[in-house]
N, C-alpha and C positions, 0 to 999 in steps of 0.2 A: 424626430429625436433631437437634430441640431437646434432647432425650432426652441422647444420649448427648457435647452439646455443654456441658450442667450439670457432666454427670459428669466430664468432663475440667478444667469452672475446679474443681469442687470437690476433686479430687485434689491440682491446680496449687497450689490457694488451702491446701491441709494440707499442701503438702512446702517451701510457702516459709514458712508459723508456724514451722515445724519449725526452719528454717533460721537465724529472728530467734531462734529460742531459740538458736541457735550447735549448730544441731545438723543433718547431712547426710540426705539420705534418697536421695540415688543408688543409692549400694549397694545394689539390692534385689533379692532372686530369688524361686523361687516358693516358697520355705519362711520364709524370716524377711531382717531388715532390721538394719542396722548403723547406732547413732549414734556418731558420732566427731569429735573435736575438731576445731574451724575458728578463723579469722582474719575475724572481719567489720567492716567499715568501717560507721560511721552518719554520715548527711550532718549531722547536728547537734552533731558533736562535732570536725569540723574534719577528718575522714577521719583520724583517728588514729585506732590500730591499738587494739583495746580486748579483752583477755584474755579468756579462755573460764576460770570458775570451776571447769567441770566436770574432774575427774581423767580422765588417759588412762591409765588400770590400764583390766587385762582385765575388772574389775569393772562399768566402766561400759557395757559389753554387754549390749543388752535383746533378748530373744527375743520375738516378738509375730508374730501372724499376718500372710500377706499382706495388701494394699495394693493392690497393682497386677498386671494382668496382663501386661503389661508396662513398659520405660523409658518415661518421659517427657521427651523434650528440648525445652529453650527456649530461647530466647537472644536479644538485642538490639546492634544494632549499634552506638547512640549510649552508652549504660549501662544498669544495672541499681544502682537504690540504694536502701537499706532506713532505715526510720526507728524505732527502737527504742520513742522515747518515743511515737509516736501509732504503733503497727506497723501499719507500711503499708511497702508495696513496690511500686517504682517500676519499670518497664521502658520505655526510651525510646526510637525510632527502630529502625523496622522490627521489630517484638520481635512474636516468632514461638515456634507454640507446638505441640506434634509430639508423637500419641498414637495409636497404629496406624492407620487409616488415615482418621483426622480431622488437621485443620492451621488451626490458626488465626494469621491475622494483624492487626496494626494498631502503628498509628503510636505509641502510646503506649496501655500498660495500667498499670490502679494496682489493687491488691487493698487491700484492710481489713482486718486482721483483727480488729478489736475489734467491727466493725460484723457481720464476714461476710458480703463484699460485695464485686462484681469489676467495673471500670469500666474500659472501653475505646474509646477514641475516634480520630478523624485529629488531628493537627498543624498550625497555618499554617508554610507557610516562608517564605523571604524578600520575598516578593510579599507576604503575607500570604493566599493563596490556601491553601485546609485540605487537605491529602492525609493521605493514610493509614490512610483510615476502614476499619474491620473488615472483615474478610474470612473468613468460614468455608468451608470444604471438607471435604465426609464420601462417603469413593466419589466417585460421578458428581451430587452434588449438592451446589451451591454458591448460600452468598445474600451481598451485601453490606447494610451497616448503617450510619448514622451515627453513631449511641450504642447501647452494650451495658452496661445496670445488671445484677447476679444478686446473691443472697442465697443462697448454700449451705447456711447452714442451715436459711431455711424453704422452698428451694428451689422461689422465686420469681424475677421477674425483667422486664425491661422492654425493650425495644427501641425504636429510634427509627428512620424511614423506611428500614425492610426492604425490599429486592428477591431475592426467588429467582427460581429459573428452575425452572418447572413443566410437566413432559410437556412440548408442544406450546408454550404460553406461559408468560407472567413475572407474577409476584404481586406489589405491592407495598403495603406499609400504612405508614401516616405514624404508628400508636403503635400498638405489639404486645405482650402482657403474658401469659406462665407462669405457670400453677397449678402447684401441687403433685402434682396428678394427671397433670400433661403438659398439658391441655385449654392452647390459647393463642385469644387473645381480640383479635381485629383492631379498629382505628378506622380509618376512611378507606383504605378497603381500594382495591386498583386490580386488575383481569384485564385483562390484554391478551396477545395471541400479537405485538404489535410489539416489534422489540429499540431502535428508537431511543430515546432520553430526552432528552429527557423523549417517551411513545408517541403516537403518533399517533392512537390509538382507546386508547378502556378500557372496560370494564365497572364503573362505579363502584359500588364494595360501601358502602354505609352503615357498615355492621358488620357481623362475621362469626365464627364459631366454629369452629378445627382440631380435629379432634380426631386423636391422630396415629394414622397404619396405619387409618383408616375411613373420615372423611368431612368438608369444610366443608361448615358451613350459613352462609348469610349473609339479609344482610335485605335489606332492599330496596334495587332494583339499575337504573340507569339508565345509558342509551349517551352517550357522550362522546368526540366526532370532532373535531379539531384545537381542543382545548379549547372546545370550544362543546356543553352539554350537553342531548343530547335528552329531555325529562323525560316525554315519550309515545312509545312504551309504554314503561312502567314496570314492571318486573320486580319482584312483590309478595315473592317468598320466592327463593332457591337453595339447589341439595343440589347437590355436587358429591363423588363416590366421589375418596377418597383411601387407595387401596391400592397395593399392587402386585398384588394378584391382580384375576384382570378378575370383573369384576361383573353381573346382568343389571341391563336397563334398557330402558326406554317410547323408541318410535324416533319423531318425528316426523310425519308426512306432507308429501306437499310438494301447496300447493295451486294449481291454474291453472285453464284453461280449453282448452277444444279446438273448432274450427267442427264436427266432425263427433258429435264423443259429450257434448259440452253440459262442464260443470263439472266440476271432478275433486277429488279426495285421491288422492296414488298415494305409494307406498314407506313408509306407515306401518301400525305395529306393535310387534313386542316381537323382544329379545335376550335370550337363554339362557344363561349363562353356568352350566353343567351340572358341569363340572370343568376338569383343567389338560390335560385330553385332548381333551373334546368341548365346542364352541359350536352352538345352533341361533337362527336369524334365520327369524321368523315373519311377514311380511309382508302387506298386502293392499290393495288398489284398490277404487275406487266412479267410476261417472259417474254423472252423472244423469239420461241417456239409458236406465238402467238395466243397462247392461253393468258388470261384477265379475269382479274376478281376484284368485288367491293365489297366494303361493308362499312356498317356502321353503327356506333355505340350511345344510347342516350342514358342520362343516368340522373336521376327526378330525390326530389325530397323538400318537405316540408315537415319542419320540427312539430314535433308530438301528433303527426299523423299520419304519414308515411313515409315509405322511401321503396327503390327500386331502380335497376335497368334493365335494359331489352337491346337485346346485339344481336343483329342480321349481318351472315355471309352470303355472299354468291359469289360462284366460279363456274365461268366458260371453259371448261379442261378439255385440251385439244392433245392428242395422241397421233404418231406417225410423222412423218417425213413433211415439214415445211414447203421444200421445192417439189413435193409430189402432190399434187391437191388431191385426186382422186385416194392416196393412199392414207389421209387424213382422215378421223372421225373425230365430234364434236359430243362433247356428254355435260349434260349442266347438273352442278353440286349445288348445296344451298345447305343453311342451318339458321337455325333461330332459337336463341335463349330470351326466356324472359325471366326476372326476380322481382314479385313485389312483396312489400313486407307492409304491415298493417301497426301503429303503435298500439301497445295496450291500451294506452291513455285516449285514445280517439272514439271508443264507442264502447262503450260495455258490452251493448246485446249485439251489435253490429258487425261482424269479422269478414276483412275479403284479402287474400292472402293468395299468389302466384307461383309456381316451379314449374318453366317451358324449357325442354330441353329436348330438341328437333333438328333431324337431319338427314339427305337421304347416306343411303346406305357404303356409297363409296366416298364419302366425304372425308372421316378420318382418315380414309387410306389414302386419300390423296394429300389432304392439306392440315393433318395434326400435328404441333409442335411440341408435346409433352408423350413423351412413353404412356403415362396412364391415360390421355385421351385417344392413343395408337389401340391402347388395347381393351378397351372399352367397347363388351360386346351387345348391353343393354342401355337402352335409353328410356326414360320415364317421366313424365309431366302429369302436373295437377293444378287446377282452377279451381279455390275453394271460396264458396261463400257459405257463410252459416247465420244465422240468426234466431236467440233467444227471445224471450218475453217475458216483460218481470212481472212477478207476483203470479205467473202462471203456468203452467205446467207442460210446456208446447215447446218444442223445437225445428230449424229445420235449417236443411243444409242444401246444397246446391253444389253437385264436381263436375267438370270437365275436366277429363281422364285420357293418358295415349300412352302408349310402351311399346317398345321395338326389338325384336333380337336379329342379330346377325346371324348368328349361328340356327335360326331354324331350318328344316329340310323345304324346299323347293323352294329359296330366297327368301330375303328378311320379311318377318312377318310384324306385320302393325296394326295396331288395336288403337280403336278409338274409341269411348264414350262420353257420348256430349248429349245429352249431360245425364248424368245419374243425381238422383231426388229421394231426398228421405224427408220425410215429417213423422216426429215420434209425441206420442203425449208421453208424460213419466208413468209410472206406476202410483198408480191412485186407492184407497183403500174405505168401499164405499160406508161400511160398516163400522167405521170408528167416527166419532164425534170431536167435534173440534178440539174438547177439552180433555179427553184421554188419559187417560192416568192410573198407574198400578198397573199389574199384571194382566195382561194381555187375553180373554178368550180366545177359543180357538177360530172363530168364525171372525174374528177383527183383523186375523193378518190373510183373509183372504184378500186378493190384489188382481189388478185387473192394469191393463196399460193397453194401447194402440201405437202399431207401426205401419207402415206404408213406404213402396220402392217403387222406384221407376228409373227405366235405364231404357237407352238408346246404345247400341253396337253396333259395332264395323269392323271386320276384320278385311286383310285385304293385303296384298304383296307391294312392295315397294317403287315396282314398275307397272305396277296398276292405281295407285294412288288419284292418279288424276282424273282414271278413267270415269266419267259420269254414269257407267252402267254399272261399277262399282258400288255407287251408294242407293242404287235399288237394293241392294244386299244386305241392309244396315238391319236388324233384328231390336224390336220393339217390346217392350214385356213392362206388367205391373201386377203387381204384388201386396195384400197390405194382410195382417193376421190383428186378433183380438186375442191374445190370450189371459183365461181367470185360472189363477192355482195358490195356492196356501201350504203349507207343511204344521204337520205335526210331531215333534218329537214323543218320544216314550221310551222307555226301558232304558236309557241314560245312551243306548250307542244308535239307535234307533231314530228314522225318521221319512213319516209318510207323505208324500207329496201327491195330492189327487189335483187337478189337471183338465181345462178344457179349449180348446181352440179353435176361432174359424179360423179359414185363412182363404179369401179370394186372390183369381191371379187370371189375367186377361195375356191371350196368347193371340198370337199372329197366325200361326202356321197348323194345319190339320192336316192328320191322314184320312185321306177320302178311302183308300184301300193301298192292302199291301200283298202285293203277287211273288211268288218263287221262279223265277230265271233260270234256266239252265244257260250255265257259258260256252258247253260244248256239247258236240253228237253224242259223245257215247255217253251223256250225263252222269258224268262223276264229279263236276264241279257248275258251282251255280250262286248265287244272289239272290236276297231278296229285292224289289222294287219299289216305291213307294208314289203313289199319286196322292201330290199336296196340294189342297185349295191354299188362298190366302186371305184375310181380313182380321176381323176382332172376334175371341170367343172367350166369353166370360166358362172357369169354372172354380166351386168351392169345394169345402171340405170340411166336417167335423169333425173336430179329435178329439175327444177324451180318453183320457190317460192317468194312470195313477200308477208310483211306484213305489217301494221302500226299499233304503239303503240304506249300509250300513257300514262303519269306518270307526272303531275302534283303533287304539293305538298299542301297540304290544311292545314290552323289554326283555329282554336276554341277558345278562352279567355273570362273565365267567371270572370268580378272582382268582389271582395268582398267590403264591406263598409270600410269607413278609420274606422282604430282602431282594427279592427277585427286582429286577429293572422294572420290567413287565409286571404294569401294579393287576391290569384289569383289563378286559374285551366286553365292550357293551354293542349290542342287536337290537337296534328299533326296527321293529315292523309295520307299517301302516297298510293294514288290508281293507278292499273296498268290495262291499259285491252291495249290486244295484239289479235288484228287479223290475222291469214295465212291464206293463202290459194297456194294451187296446182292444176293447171287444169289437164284436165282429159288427159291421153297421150297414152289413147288405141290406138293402129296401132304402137305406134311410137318408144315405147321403148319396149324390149319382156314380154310376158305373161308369169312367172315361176308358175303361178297357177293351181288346177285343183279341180274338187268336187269329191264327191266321197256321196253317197245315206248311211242317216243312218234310220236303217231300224224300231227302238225300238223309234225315235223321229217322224219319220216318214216327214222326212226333206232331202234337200242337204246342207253338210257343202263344204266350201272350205278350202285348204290348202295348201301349198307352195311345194315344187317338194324337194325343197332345204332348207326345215325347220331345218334338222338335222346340218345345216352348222355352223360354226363360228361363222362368223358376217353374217348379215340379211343386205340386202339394207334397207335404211332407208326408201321408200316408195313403195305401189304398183303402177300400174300405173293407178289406176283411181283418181278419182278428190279425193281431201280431202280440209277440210278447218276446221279451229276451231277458239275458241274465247278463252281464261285465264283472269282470273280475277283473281286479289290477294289487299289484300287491310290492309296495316299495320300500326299498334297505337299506338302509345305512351301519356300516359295522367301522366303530372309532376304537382306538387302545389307545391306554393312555398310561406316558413310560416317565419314570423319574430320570432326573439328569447325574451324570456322572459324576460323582464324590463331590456331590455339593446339595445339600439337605438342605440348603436358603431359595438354592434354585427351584422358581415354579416349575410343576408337572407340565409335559405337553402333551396336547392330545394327538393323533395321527390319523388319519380317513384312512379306512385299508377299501372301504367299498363305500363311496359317494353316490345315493343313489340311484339301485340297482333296480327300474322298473321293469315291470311283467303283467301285461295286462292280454287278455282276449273278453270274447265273448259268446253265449249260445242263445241260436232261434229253437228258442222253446216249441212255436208250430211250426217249421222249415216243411216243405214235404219233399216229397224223393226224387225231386228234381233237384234240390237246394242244397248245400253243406250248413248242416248245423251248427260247425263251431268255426268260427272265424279263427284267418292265421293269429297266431302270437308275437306280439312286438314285447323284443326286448331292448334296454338300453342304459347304459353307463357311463359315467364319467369320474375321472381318477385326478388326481396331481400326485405326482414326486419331485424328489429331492427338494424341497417348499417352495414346492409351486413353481418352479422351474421348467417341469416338464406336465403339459397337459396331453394326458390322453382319452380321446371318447372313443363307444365303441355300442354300435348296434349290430340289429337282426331280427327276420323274418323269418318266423317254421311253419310249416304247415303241415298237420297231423293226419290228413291223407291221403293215401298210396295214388300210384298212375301205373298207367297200363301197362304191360308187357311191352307193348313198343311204345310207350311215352309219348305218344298223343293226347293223350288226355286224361282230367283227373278221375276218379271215383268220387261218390258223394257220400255214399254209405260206406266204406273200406278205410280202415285206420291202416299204416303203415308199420305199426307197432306188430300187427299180427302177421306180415307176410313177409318184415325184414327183420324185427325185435328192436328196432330204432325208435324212441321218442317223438321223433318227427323231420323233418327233411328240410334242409336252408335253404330257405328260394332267393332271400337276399343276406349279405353281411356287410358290415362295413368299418373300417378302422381308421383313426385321423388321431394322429399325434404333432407336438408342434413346439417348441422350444424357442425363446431368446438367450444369448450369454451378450457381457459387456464384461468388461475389465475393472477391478475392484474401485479402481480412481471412477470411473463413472457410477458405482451404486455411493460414492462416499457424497454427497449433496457440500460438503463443505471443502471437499478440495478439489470440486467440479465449477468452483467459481473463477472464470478469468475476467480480465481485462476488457473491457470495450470492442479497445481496436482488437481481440483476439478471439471475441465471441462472439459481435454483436452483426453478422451479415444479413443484408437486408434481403427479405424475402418480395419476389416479384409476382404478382398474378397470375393465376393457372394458365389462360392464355397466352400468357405471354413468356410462359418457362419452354424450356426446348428438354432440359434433366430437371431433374432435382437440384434445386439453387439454396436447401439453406444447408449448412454447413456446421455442424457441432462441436467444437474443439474442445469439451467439456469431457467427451467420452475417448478415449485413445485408442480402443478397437469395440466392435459389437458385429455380433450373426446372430440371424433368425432363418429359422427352417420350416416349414409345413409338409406332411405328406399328409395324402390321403390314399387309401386305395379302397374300393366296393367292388362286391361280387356278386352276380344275382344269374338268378338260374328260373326259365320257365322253360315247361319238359326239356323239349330238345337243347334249347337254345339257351347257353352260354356267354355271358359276359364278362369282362375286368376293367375294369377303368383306374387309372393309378396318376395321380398330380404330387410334382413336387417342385418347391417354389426356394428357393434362399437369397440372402441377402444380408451382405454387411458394408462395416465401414474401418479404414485400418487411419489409427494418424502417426506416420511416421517422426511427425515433429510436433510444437505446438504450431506450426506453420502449414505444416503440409496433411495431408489428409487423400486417400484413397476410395473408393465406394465403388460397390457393384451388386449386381443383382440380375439374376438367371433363373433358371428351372431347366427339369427333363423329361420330355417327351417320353413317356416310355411304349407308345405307340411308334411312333417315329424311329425313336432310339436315338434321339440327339436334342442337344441345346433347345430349349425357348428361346424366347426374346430375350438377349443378351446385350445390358450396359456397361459400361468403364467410365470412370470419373472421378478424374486427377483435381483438388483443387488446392491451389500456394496461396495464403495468405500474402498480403504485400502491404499494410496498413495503411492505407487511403487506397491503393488500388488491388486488384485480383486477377489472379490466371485460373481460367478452367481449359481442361482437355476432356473431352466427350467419343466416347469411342461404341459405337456397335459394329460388332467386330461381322456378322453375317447377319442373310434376311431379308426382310423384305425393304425395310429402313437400314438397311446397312451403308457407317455415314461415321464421319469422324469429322471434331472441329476444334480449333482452338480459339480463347478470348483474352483477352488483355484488357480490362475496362477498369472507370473510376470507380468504387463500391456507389457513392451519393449517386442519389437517383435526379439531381436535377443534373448531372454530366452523364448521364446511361449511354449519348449518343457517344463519348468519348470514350472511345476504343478499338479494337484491333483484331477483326476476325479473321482467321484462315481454317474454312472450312471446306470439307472434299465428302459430299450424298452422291450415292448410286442406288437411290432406291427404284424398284423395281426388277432388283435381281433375277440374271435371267438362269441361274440356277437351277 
């Protein structure tokens, strides 16, 4: 910046000599430069007009190398006046100075030439108040100055109370002074990330040394808060990186304490600054409880082809009494994320794209710093590759798959598939010619495609993961179908779709036989058994199939009297019924079935040879046929507006979508229920759209036994109780936002900067919620849910309810929390508090969980600018592990 701010007065400072000589240096291109006679006025001789000695013959033409690479424009709006006898040049009022993409201004500049020496300063005006003071501009970085001395020719130079604006904060020195080498030399140096001035905080530099494109060093360095200077701690030295290329560097620790693992340092270590593609962050943890963790963060990218990181933890989490060795236990944590992202611009057909998101199961509960990574009870990852081929009809994809839950019954359960394989051809249609045109026969939209699957599984507990007898267990399957099918419409609502399919599928696992157990003496209770070979067994299957359906669309409109509010109620109906059917293909396709005598029913069941397989064919081979009915509502009115006949009609949903489907097995036999339960389901808004409510349900239309053991299959419950049918589930969820009318007005939800603008931190690295809205003055959101569901005996309710808001007592202050309630339990969820004051350049949070498992309160005092994050002030007090 200072650099090539020289090089411009010292251009300035030789084209205006040039000028006093009565000689022009505009003219100039990249080969050579033209002097040519002028008219110049000197203020000492009464601004009369004073002759140019030199000849305007073509003689007076000098060839000489370039100068510049390119014009220089300058100009002033009050004058510009030259002084022969002491040559010096004056430029007054707003005089401005424009050198590709540097710009200099100030209220008055004077050059020397006898000194070689360029002085710029502000003006008083009629107040006597000084404006105009220097103003440099280079790209995207700009400083002001009160006085600017230079020397061109020993290309030194002086400044007087400089402010730039640096990264994240503002530098200012009260006397700044250029070498010849560029090095520049601060006094009374000021850092602060505050834009008011005079700042409300600074890091006062004694003295300091730039060196440009590398690095300040300064001396010794003390805190200074509403001018009041703290002189302990005293900062003995600073090195501050001043490149544009990132740098590595020593990361702090942050230091506290915890009731459970004693004293800490956590998040310190080292940055890697490896190249302009890869960074590595090496980090590490201590207690003094003796538990230690590491980890560490690489983070990759190359323009217009990828980008990505991948962050590993590990933790040695040590529990029990330090001076008791035998009372201690040692359990190892671990997680590992990966993100890669693919550009579009890198490959057309090509795609490989990453989501790892892996951990064991007490990991969160030991070492999460955000509530939503606390309560985080799924994890899921995916490994996708895919690949196209152009000009042809083929695709095919490649996943490696895992997901975890906490909450399943006998400890978290984890799913692997590595890898799952699809290859698809499109749907191809043999019967049409290349050149096709006009209305379609019925035999040209017949269509024919192939697919194909293949998967590798693992399921398996959290504390069995490693064990290698585990992935003897991993379950193997493939899969691929041909399906040809066409439709025909007719009779306008009408439409027949015939239908035929292989579908091979290779399984691992057979039942060699299946035997009946009795569990006890007096055989009243018992099991079946199964003996499983294992290897590879191919089996297939033909289906054809052919159905028609039908889905007409029906209207209802009731009108109301003229005058009334209430113009009209309109009923759309959309009914669907879908017949199939599959003949019977005994002989023809193989028999994978077998029975097997249950002795306590006193019956034969059947069962598949190949049940334990993958994928299942999708049919057996006898006949099957069914019917679906589903039948969906919408009922709108729609109402004129109160004494105002300009104002448009609105419409109102009274019923959004009221569906209603089942289904019946046409051959079912009397083993079987013919008609499937009924799924109903809706969803509503009120008050506009303020309040969502959905709402389902499960019936099923027949009866159970005297003692509720079990259903009947033949016996409607319409004939032995007169009831419709019986709810084996329901379920109800409604769910509201409100905010305060200043938050829906978008135009007087616009503040300030410094009032709105707080910087958001990385999920990791949040402990609450850190961004902060000052736009909104209060908001709550609510969720409930409750479901009921009923099999014979056995009853259930399950009921969640979740809220959350935020209050701003000021434009400053601001309130936030967020709870729910057990209604199991009968108390509290996870419950936070969080106070946060605006301070404009700095911020206080209070974070309070008031019980629980995380129960834990802290307070912050920090700089907002993230290159001072480490400057601040924690008192925090965690108890978690409540012994509650």
């Amino acid at each position: 910046m200072f650099k090539k701010y020289w090089q411009i007065v010292f251009i300035l400072c030789y084209s205006q000599f040039l000028t006093v000589l009565g000689q022009s240096p505009i003219l100039v291109d990249s080969t050579s430069y033209y002097i040519e006679d002028t008219l110049l006025y000197s203020d000492d001789s009464l601004n009369q007009p004073i002759t140019d000695s030199i000849s305007q013959s073509d003689s007076t033409k000098v060839k000489s190398k370039p100068i510049l690479d390119s014009p220089i424009e300058y100009n002033a709006v009050d004058s510009i006046l030259f002084s022969l006898d002491n040559k010096k040049v004056f430029l007054y009022g707003e005089a401005k100075i424009t050198y590709q993409d540097m710009e200099l201004k100030a209220a008055y500049i004077e050059l020397d030439m006898d000194k070689n020496e360029l002085y710029s300063t502000g003006t008083p005006d009629s107040t006597g108040a000084i404006i105009g003071y220097p103003h440099f501009k280079e790209g995207d970085e700009e400083y002001d100055a009160k006085e600017m001395r230079y020397n061109f020719k020993t290309k030194k130079g002086i400044i007087k109370e400089v402010k730039t604006e640096q990264s994240d904060g503002y530098l200012h020195a009260e006397l700044t002074k250029k070498h010849e080498n560029g090095e520049i030399h601060m006094s009374g140096g000021k850092y602060t990330t505050c834009n008011a001035d005079p700042p409300h905080f600074y890091l006062a530099l004694t003295r300091a040394k730039v060196i440009p494109n590398d690095k300040i060093v300064s001396g010794p360095a003390y805190m200074v808060v509403e001018d009041v200077p703290l002189y302990f701690p005293i900062i003995p030295f600073g090195f501050f990186p001043s490149t544009s290329k990132h740098s590595s560097g020593i990361i702090l620790p942050e230091y506290n304490e915890e009731q459970r693992r004693g004293f800490y340092l956590r998040g310190g270590g080292y940055y890697f600054a490896i190249n302009d593609y890869l960074d590595l962050t090496l980090l590490g943890d201590y207690f003094t409880n003796g538990t230690w963790g590491a980890s560490s963060r690489l983070n990759y990218r190359k323009r217009y082809k990828y980008s990505g990181n991948t962050e590993l933890r590990y933790y040695e989490n040590v529990e029990g009494d330090r001076d008791i060795p035998h009372d201690q236990t040692k359990t190892i944590d671990f997680s590992m994320k990966w993100s890669h992202r693919q550009d579009s611009k890198a490959n057309p057909y090509n795609r490989l794209s990453g989501s790892v998101n892996f951990s064991t199961s007490s990991f969160d509960e030991n070492y999460a710093r955000s509530a939503n990574e606390y309560l985080n009870n799924r994890k899921q990852s995916n490994i996708s590759f895919s690949k196209s081929f152009p000009d042809k009809p083929f695709n095919f994809s490649l996943n490696l798959r895992h997901s975890q839950n906490k909450l399943s019954e006998g400890g978290e359960k984890i799913n692997f598939t590595f890898p799952s394989m699809d290859f698809n051809v499109s749907r191809l249609y043999p019967f049409r010619g290349k050149n096709t045109s006009g209305k379609l026969k019925w035999y040209q939209n017949i269509g024919v495609d192939y697919k194909a699957q293949m998967q590798n599984k693992l399921e398996t507990n959290d504390s069995l993961l490693f064990n290698h007898f585990e992935f003897e267990k991993k379950d193997l399957g493939f899969q691929h179908r041909v399906p040809l099918s066409t439709n025909i419409k007719f009779l306008r609502f009408f439409t027949f779709t015939p239908s035929v399919s292989y579908t091979g599928v290779v399984a691992t696992k057979k039942i060699e036989s299946r035997n009946w157990i009795w569990s006890n003496e007096a055989r009243t209770e018992g099991s079946f058994v199964d003996s499983i070979s294992e290897g590879y067994y191919y089996m297939h299957d033909y289906s054809p199939n052919a159905s028609v359906s039908m889905n007409p669309t029906l209207y209802g409109m009731y009108q109301f009297k003229r005058g009334s509010r209430v113009e009209a109620i309109r009923h759309v109906i959309d009914p669907n019924i879908r017949f199939s059917y599959k003949p019977d293909m005994e002989g023809i396709v193989p028999n994978y079935g077998n029975t097997v005598y249950n002795p306590k029913n006193d019956e034969y069941t059947e069962y598949n040879i190949y049940e334990y397989s993958m994928y299942r064919l999708p049919n057996t081979y006898k006949r099957s046929g069914s019917i679906s009915f589903s039948l969906r509502n919408n009922v709108e009115m729609k109402v004129n507006a109160y004494n105002d006949t300009l104002q448009e009609q609105k419409k109102i949903k009274i019923i959004d979508n009221l569906n209603i489907s089942t289904s019946y097995n046409v051959f079912a036999d009397s083993t079987q229920q013919a008609w499937r339960p009924i799924q109903m389901s809706t969803s509503n808004k009120f008050f506009n759209g303020k309040l969502n409510v959905k709402f389902s349900a499960t019936g099923n239309i027949y009866a159970i036994d005297s003692l509720n053991q079990r259903e009947y299959v033949d016996k409607y419950i319409w004939k032995s109780t007169g009831k419709i049918m019986r709810i084996t589930q329901a379920g109800v969820s409604f769910g509201s936002s409100f905010r305060s009318m200043q938050g829906n007005n978008k135009e007087q939800a616009v503040g300030t900067p410094e009032e709105s603008e707080v910087e958001r931190l990385p999920e990791e690295e949040m402990i609450y919620s850190e961004y902060v809205d000052f736009n909104v003055p209060w908001d709550f959101r609510f969720d409930y849910s409750f479901v009921y569901s009923k099999r014979l005996l056995t009853e259930t309710i399950n009921q969640t309810l979740g809220f959350s808001g935020n209050v701003s007592l000021t434009p400053k202050w601001k309130i936030g929390f967020r709870s729910g309630w057990d209604f199991e339990q009968n108390e509290l969820t996870y419950t936070t508090v969080n106070v946060y004051r605006d301070l404009h350049c700095w911020e206080a949070r209070f974070n309070w969980v008031p019980f629980g498992r995380m129960k834990s309160y802290g307070f912050t005092i920090s700089a907002k600018a993230s290159i001072l994050r480490d400057l601040k002030w924690d008192k925090p007090k965690e108890s978690w592990y409540d012994n509650r």
